[in-house]
N, C-alpha and C positions, 0 to 999 in steps of 0.2 A: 621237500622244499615247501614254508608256506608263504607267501604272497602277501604283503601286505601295504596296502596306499593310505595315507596321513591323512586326514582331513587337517586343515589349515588349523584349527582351530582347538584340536586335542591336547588337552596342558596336561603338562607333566604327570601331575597325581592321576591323571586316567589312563594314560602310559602304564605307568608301574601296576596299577591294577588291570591293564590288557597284557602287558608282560607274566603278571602272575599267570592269567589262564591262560594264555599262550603257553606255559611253559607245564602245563595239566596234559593237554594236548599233545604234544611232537617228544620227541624224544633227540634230543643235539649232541651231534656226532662232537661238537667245537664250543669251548668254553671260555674259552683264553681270554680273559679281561687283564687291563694294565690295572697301577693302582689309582691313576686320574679316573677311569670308568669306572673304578669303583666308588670312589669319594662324586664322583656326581650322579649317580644311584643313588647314594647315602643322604646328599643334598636336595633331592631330588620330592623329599618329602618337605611341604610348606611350615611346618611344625618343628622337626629338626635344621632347615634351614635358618630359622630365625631366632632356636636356641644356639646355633654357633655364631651367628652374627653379633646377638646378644654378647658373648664371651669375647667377643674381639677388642684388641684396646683401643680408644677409644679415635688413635693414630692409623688405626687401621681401617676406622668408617669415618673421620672426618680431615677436614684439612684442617693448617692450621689459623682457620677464620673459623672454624665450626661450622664447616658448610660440608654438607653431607656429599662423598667421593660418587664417583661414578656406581652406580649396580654393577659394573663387569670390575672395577677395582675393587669392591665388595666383594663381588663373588670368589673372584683370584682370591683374596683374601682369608676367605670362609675355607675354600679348597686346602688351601696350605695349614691352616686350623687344623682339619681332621687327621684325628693319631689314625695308628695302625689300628689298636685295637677298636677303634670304631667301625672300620670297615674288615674287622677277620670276617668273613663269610663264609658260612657251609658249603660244600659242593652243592646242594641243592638250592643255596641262595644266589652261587655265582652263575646258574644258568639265568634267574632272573635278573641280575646285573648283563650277563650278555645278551641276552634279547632286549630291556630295556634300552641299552646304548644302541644295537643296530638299530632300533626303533626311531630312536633319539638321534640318529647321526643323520638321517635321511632326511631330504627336502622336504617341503608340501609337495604332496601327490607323486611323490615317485615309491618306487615300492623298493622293498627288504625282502632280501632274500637269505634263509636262516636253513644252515644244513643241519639237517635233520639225520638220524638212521633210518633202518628201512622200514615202511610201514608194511607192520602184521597186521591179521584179523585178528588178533587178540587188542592188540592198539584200538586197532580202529572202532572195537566193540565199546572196550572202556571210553574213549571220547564222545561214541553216541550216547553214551548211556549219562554221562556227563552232562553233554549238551541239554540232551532230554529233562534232566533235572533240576539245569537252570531254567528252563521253560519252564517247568513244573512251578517250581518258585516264583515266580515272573507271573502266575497266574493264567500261560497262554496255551491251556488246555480248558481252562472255563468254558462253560457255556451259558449263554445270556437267554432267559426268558424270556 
């Protein structure tokens, strides 16, 4: 099981990149996403969001004064946009979709909790060694003179 509390203030695009390494980490027994969690995965990138908003006609972001709709009747709108084929996913991309939405379903500051299989010392070796190398990277084995 890992544990995990939101800070208020973590936007999405930091999600999907804590999703990623989260998902280097644990090994999940449960993967099951619908195709709404996956279309706001999909969304979920600020860049691909605003090339499908882009493509929407023109009835579907504004009224008819030209006055720009709500963001959640955008969004609803963006959702419905995405074909299948933009959201087929790998098995190994839907476990990033499913952490990212447990992620993403939770209040501020309450935690997630993601079933995991059983941790080995084999697991647990390859994530120190992991961890250790984003340190390494991060610069936080330096020493200062």
């Amino acid at each position: 099981m890992v544990n995990n509390s939101l800070p208020g203030l973590l936007i999405i695009n930091e999600m999907k990149k804590l999703a990623a390494k989260l998902a280097t980490l644990v090994k999940l027994t449960e993967t099951n996403v619908t195709t709404r969690q996956k279309k706001d995965y999909y969304l979920a990138d600020s860049d691909t969001y605003a090339a499908v908003v882009k493509r929407l006609p023109d009835k579907e972001k504004y009224d008819n004064y030209g006055n720009s709709l709500s963001e959640s009747t955008i969004y609803a709108n963006a959702v419905n946009a995405v074909t299948d084929d933009e959201i087929n996913y790998s098995e190994d991309e839907l476990k990033l979709v499913y952490i990212f939405n447990q992620m993403n379903s939770a209040s501020t500051f309450s935690t997630v909790h993601l079933t995991t299989g059983d941790l080995t010392e084999e697991r647990i070796d390859e994530s120190v060694r992991r961890i250790l190398a984003w340190k390494y990277d991060l610069g936080l084995f330096e020493t200062s003179h």
